[in-house]
C-alpha positions as a Markdown table, in Angstrom:
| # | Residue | x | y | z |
|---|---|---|---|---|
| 1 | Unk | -24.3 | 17.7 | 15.8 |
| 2 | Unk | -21.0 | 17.5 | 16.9 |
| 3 | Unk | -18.2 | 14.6 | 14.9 |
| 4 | Unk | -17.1 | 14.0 | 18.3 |
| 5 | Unk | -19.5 | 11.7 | 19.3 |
| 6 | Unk | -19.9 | 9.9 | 15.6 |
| 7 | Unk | -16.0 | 9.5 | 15.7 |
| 8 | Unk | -16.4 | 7.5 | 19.3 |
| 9 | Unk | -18.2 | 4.6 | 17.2 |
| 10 | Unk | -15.0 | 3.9 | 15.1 |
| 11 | Unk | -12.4 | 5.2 | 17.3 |
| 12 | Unk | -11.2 | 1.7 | 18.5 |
| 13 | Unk | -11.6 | -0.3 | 15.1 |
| 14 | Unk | -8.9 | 2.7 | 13.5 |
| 15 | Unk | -6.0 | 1.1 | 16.0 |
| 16 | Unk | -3.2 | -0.4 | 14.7 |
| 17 | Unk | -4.3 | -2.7 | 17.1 |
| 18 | Unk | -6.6 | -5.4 | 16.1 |
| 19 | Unk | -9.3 | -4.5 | 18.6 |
| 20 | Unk | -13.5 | -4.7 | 18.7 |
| 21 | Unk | -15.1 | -2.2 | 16.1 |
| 22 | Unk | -18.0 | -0.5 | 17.7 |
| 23 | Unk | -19.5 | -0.3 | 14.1 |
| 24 | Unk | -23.2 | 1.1 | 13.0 |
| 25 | Unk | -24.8 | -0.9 | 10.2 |
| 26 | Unk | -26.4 | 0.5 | 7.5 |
| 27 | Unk | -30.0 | -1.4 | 8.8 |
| 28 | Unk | -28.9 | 0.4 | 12.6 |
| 29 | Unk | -28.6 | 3.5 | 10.8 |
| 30 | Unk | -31.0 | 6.8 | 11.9 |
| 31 | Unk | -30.6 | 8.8 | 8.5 |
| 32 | Unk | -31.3 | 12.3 | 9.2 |
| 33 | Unk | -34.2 | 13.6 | 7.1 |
| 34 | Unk | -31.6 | 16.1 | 4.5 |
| 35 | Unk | -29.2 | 13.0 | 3.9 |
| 36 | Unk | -29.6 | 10.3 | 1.3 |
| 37 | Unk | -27.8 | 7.1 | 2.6 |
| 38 | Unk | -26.8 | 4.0 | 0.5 |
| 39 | Unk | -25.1 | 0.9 | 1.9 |
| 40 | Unk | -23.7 | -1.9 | -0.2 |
| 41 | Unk | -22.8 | -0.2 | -3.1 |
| 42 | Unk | -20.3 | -2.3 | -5.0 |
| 43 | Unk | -17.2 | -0.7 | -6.6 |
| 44 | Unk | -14.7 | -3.4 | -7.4 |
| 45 | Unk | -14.8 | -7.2 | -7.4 |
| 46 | Unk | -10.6 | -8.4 | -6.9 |
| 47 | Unk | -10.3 | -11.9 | -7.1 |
| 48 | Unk | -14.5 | -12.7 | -6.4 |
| 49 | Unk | -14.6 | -10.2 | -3.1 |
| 50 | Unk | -17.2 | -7.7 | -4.5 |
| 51 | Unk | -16.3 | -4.9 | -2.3 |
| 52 | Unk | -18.2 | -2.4 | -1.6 |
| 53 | Unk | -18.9 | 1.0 | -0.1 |
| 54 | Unk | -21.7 | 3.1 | 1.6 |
| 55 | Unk | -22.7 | 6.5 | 0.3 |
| 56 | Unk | -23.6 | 9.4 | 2.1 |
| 57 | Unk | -25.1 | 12.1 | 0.3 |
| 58 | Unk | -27.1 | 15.9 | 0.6 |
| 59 | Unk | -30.5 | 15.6 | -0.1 |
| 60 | Unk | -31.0 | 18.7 | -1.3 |
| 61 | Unk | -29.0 | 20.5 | -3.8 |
| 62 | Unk | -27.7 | 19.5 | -7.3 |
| 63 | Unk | -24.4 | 19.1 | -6.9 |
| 64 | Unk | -21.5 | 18.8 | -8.1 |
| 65 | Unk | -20.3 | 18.3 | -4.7 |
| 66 | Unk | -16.9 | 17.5 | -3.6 |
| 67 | Unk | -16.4 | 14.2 | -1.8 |
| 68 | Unk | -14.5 | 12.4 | 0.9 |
| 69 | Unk | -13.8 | 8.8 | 1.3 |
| 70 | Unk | -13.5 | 7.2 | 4.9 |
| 71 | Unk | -11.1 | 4.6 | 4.8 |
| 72 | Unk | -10.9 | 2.6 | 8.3 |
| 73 | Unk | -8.4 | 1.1 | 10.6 |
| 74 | Unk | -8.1 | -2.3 | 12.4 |
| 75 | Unk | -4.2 | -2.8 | 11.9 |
| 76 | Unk | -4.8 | -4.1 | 7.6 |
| 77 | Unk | -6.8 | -7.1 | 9.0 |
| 78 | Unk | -9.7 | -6.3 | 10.8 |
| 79 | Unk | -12.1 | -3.5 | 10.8 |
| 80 | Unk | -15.5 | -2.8 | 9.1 |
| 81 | Unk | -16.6 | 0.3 | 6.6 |
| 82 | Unk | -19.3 | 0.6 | 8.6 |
| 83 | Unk | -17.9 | 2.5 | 11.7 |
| 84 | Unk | -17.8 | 5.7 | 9.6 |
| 85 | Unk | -21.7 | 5.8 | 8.9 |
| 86 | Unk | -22.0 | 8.7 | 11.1 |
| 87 | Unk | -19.2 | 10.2 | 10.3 |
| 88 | Unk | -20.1 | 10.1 | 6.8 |
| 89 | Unk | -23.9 | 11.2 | 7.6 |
| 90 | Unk | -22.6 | 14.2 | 8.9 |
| 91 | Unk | -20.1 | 15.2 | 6.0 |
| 92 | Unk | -23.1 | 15.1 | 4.1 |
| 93 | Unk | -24.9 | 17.2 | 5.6 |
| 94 | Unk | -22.1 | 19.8 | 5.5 |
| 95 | Unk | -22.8 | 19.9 | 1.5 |
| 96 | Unk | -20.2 | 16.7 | 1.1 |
| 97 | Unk | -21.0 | 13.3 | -0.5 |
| 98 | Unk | -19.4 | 10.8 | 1.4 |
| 99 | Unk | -18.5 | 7.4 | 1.2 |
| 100 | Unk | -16.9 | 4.4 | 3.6 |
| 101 | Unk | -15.4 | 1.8 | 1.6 |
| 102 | Unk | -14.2 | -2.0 | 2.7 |
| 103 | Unk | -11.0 | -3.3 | 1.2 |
| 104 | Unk | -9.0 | -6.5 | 1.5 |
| 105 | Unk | -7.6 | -7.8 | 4.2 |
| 106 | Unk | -4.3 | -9.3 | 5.5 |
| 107 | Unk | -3.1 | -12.0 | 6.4 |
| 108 | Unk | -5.2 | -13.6 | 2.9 |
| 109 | Unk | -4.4 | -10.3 | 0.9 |
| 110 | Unk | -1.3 | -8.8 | 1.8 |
| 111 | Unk | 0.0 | -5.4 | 0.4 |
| 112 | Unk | -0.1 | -4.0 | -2.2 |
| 113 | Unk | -3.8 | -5.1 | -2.1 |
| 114 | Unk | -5.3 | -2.7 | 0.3 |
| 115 | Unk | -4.0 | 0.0 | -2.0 |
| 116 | Unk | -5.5 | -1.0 | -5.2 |
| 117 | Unk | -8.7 | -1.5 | -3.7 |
| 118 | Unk | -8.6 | 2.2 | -2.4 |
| 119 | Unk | -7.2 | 3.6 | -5.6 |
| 120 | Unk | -10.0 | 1.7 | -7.2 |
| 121 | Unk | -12.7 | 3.2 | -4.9 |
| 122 | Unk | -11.6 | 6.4 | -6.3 |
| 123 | Unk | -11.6 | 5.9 | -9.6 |
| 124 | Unk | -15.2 | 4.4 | -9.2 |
| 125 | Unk | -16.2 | 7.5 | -7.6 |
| 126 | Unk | -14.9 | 9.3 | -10.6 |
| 127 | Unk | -16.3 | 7.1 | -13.1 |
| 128 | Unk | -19.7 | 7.7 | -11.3 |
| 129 | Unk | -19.7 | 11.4 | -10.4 |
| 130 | Unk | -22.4 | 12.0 | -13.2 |
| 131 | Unk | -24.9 | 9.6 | -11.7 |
| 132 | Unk | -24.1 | 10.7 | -8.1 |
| 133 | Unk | -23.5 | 14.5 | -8.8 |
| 134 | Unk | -20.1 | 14.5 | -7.5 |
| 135 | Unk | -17.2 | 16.6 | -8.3 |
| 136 | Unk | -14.6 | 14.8 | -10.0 |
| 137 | Unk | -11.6 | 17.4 | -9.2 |
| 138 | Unk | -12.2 | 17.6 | -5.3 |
| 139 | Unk | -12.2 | 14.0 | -3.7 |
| 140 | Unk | -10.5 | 14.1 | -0.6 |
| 141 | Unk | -9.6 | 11.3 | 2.1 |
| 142 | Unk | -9.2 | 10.4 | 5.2 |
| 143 | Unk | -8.7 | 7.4 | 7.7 |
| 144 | Unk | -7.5 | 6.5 | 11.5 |
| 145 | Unk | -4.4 | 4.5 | 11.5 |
| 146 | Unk | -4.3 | 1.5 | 9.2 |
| 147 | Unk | -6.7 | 3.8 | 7.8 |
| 148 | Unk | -4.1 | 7.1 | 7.9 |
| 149 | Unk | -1.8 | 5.0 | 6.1 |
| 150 | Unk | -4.0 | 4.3 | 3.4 |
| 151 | Unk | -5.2 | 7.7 | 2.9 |
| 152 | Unk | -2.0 | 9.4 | 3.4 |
| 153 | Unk | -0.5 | 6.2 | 0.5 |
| 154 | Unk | -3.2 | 7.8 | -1.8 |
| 155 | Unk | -1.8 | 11.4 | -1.5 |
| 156 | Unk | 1.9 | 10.4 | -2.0 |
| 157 | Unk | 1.5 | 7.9 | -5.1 |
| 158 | Unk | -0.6 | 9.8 | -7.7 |
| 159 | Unk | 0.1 | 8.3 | -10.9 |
| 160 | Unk | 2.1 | 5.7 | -9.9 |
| 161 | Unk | 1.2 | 3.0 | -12.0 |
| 162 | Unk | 2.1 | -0.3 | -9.7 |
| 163 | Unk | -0.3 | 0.7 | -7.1 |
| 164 | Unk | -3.1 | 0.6 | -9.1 |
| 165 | Unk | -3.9 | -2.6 | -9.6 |
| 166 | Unk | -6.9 | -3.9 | -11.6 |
| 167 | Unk | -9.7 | -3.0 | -9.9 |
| 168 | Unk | -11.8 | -1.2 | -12.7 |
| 169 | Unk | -12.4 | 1.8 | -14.4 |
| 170 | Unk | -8.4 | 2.1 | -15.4 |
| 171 | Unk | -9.5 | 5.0 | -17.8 |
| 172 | Unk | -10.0 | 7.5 | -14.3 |
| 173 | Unk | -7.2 | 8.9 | -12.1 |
| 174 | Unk | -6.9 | 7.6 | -8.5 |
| 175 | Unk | -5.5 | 11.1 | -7.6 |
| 176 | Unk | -6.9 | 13.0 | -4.6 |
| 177 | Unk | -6.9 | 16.7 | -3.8 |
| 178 | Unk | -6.3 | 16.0 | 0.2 |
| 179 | Unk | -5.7 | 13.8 | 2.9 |
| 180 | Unk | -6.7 | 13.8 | 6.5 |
| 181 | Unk | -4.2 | 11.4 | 8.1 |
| 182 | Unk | -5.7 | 10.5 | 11.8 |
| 183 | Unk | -2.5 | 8.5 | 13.7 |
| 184 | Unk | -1.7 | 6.5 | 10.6 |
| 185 | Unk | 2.1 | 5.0 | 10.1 |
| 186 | Unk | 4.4 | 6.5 | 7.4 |
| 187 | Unk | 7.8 | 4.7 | 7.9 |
| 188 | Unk | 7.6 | 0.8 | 8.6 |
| 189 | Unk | 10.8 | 0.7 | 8.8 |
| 190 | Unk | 10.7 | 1.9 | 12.2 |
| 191 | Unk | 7.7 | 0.7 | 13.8 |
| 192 | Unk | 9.0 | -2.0 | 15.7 |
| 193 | Unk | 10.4 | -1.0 | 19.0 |
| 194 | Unk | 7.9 | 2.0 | 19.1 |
| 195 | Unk | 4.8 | 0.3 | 18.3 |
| 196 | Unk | 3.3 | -2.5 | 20.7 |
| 197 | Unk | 1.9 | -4.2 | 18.2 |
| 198 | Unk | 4.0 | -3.7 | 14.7 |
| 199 | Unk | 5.7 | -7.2 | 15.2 |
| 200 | Unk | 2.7 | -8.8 | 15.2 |
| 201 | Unk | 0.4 | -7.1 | 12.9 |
| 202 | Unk | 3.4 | -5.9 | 9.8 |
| 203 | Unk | 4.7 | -9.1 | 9.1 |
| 204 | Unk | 0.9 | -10.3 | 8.3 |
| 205 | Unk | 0.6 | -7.1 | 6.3 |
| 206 | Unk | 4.2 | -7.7 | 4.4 |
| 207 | Unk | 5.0 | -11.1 | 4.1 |
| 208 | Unk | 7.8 | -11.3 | 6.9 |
| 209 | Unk | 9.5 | -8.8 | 9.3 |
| 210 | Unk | 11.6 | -5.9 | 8.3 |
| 211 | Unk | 14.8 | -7.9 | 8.9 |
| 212 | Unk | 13.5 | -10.4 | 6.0 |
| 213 | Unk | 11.1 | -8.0 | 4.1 |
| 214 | Unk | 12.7 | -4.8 | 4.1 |
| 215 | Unk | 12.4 | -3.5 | 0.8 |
| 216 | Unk | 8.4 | -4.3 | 1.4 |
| 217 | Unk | 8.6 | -2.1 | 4.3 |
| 218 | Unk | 10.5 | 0.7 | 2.4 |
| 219 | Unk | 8.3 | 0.0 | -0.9 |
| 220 | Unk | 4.7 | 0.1 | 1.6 |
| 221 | Unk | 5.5 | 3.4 | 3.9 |
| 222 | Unk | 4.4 | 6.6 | 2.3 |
| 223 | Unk | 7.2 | 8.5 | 3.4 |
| 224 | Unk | 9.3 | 7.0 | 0.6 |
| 225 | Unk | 6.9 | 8.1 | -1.7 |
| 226 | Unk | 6.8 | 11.8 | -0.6 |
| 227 | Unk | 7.0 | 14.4 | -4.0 |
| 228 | Unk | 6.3 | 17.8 | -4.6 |
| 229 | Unk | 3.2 | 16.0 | -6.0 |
| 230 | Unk | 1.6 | 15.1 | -2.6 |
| 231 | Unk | -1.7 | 16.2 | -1.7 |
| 232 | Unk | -2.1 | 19.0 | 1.0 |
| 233 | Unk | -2.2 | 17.2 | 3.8 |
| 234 | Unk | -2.9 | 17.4 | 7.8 |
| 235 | Unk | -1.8 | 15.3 | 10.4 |
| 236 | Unk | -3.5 | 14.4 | 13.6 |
| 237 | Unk | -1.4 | 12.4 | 16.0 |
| 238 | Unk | -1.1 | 12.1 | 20.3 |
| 239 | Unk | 2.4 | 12.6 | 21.7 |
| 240 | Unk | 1.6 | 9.4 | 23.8 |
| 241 | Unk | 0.5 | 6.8 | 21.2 |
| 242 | Unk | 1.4 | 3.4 | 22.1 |
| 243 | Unk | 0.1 | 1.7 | 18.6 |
| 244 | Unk | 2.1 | 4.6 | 15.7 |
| 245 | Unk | 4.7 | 6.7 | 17.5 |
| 246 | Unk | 4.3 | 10.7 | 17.1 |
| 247 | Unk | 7.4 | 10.6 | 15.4 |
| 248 | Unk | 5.3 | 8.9 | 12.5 |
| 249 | Unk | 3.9 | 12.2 | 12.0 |
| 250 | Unk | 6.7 | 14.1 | 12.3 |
| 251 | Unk | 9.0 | 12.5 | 9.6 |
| 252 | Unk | 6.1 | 12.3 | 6.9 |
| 253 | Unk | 4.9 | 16.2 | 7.8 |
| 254 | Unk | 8.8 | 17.4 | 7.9 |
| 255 | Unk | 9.4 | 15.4 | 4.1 |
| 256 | Unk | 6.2 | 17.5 | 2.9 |
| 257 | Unk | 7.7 | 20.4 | 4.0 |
| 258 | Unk | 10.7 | 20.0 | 2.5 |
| 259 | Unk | 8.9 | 18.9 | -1.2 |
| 260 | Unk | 7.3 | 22.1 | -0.1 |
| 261 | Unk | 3.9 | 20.6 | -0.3 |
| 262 | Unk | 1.1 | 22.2 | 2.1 |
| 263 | Unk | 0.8 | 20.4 | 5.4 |
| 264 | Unk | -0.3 | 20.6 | 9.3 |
| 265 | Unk | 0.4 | 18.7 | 11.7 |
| 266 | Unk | -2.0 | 18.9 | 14.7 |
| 267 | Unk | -0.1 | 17.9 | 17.9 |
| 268 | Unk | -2.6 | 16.4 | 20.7 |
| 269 | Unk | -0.3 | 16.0 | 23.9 |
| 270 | Unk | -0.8 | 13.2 | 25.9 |
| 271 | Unk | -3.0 | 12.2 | 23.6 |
| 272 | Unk | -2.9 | 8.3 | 22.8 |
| 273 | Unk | -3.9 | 6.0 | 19.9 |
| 274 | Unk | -7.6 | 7.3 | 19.4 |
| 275 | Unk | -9.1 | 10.7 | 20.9 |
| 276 | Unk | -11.2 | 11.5 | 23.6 |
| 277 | Unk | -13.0 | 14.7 | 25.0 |
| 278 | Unk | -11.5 | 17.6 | 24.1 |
| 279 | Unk | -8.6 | 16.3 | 21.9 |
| 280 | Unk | -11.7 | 14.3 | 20.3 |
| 281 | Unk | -13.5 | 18.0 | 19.9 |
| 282 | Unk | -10.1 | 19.5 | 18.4 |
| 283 | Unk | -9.4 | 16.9 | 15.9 |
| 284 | Unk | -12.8 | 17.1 | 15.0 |
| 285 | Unk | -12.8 | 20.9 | 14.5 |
| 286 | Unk | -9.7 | 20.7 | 12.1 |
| 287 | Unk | -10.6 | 17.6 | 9.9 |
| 288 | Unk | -14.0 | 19.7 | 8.9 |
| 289 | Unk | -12.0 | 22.9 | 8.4 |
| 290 | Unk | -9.3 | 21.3 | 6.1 |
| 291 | Unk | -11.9 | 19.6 | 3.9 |
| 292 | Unk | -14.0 | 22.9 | 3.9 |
| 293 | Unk | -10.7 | 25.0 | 3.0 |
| 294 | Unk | -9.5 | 22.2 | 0.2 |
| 295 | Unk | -12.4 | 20.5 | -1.3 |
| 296 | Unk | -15.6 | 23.5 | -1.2 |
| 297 | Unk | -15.0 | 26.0 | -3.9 |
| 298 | Unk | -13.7 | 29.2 | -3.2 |
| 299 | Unk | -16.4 | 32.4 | -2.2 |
| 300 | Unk | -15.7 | 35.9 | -3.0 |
């Protein structure tokens, strides 16, 4: 089965856009007969919003087996967990457990609260590996937009103690061995101008525009965060997005290179915010092969 087609059904909810999620519930949900599928699962409960996650995992097999969390778009204020199902479904049965996880959303819960609830997602999953058979020392992540971001924060900010929040299970590391950033923003600071959307959707995000609420802008954007720390990464990103400028990838994949920390950028031209046919297929190809490469141990 190709990812192309499961990607289609959360392709427009990763915008940076606020757009209409073409999600899959759990209940809508055709598990293939060698996956185990769990919806609902609760990881964290901020401030009374019991948030939760869906789990994806081989049927057959005892593990430990390395894991990816799918964190989704929808510009920090929209969006559903449920529009990676399929994606996750498929992972798993590639020998992967993974897992699609909601988080807070702006304009109530501004940031720094969509990274807690991530960083608490993966200390959950670490806290949990022995009852799920998952391998503590290879989670990896990934996300479309909003999503990139959020993936991409959590490969820049290991050990970083103010973005952790208190979302449970402070004992476990929120560290993650990779990140798959689809079209996600790295530098605030200049999304407006280049974005369609930025004005309206950042200062819902951040409290106020970059002209009032820079320092949030500098503070939120991964690329300020870059170390020789950072998780190997790859970037996916169309030379015609409307939503998060190529340049986003650029400036985040250059500052890894410099803090000589693996990277790829994968360049789709013409692409635009969200992939299609064959730049669907491409994308596709190298998200599996990075995960495979990074989080499946090595053969000899």
């Amino acid at each position: 089965m190709k990812i192309q087609s499961l990607l289609q059904s959360f392709i427009v909810g990763c915008s940076f856009v606020v757009a209409p999620l073409l999600s899959v519930s759990g209940a809508e949900l055709v598990v293939p007969d060698d996956v185990l599928f769990e919806a609902g699962i609760e990881y964290s409960n901020p401030d009374n919003q019991h948030l939760q996650l869906n789990m994806a995992r081989p049927k057959n097999g005892k593990g430990p087996f390395p894991v990816v969390l799918c964190i989704h778009g929808g510009g920090f204020r929209a969006g559903s967990r449920d529009g990676y199902n399929k994606l996750c479904q498929t992972l798993a049965q590639r020998g992967f457990v993974a897992v699609t996880a909601s988080y807070r959303l702006a304009p109530k819960y501004q940031f720094p609260a969509a990274v807690h609830d991530v960083k608490a997602a993966v200390r959950w999953l670490r806290a949990n590996a022995s009852k799920y058979h998952l391998d503590p020392d290879r989670i990896g992540t990934t996300g479309g937009s909003a999503g990139g971001h959020l993936a991409q924060f959590l490969g820049v900010t290991p050990g970083i103690a103010q973005f952790e929040g208190s979302g449970g299970n402070a004992e476990q590391s929120s560290k993650v061995a990779c990140v798959v950033n689809s079209y996600g923003p790295s530098d605030f600071t200049k999304s407006y101008g280049k974005s369609v959307d930025a004005a309206e959707v950042l200062p819902l995000f951040l409290g106020g525009d970059v002209e009032h609420e820079r320092r949030r802008h500098i503070v939120s954007s991964p690329l300020y965060w870059v170390t020789p720390e950072a998780a190997p990464t790859l970037c996916i990103h169309g030379t015609e997005d409307k939503y998060v400028a190529y340049e986003q990838a650029t400036w985040i994949v250059d500052r890894l290179k410099a803090c000589d920390v693996e990277v790829e950028l994968l360049t789709l031209e013409g692409a635009g915010h969200g992939f299609k046919g064959a730049d669907a297929e491409k994308a596709d190809k190298a998200l599996l092969a990075f995960f495979e490469k990074h989080l499946k141990p090595k053969t000899k």
